[in-house]
N, C-alpha and C positions, 0 to 999 in steps of 0.2 A: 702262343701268340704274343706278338710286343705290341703293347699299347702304351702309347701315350698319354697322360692325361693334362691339358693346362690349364692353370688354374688364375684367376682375378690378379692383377699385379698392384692392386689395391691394400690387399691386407693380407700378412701372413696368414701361412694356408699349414697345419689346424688355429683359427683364429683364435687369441686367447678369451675374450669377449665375445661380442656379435659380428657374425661372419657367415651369413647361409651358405651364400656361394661357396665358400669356403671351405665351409664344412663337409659339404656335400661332397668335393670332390675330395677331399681327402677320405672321406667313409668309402666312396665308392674305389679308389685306389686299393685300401685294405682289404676290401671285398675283392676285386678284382686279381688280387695276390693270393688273398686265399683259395681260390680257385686255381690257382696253379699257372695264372699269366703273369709273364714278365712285365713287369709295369713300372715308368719312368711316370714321377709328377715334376712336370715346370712351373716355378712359381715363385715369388719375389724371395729375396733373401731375407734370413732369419726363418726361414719356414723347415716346416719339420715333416718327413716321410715314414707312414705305417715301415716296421718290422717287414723289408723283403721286397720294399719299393724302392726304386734309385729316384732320389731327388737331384735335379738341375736348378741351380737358384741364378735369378736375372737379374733384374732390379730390384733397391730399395722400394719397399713396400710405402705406399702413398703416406701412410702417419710417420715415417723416420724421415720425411722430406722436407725442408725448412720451408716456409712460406715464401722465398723466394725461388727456389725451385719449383715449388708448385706452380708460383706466379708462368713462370719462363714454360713449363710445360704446357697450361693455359692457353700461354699465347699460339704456342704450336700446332694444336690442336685445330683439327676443322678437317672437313671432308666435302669435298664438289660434292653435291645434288642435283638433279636433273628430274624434274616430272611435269609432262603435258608442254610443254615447251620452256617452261621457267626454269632458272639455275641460282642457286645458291651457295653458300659456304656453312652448312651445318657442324655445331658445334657442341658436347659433351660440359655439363656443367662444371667440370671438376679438371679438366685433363686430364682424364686417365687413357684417352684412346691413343694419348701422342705418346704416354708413358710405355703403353702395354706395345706401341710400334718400335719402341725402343727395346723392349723386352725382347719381339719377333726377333728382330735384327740377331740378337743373337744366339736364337735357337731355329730358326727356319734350314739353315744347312742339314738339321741331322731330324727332322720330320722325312725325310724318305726311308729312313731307316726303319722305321714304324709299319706295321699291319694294318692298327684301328688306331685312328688319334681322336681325342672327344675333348675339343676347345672349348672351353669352360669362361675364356675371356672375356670380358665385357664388347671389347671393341670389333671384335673377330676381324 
């Protein structure tokens, strides 16, 4: 079976520090390989793949981002809402949803390719 797994585009994924998300999906990759599935993890650059997993890296992971990048991504961010007849522009304290949309961009072509995919992303 091919599975996908994506992971946070927040922080490299095995985080070197504190990283749950992070962690988790790279153990579960491992796991997931050792069991004898083909398994791709996607996940910000500088990240590193269990022994027998293909890693895809996107974007710089949110700490190698200068604070003006982060600013610029910030601004990006926001998502329409709609509930009971009100609308809004909700927004992500961090920008990570506009980052990790930047991520998609460049790995959404080759998600058909996949069996099981199990987005691990903040923003989905």
């Amino acid at each position: 079976m091919k599975i996908a797994l994506i992971s946070s585009m927040a922080i490299i994924t095995p985080p070197q520090n504190y990283g749950g998300l992070e962690r988790v999906v790279y153990e579960h990759a491992k796991g997931l390989s050792e069991l004898g599935h083909e398994v791709t993890l996607i996940a910000s650059k500088d990240s590193k793949a269990p022994a027998g997993v293909k890693l895809v890296e996107t974007v710089e992971s949110w700490a190698k981002l200068n604070p003006a990048q982060q600013q610029a991504l910030s601004k990006k961010d926001g998502i329409e809402r709609e509930w009971n007849g009100m609308k809004w522009t909700a927004h992500t304290w961090n920008g990570w949803r506009a980052q990790e949309e930047e991520a998609y961009q460049q790995y959404k072509g080759w998600l058909k390719d996949f069996d099981v995919i199990g987005d691990n992303s903040w923003a989905k």
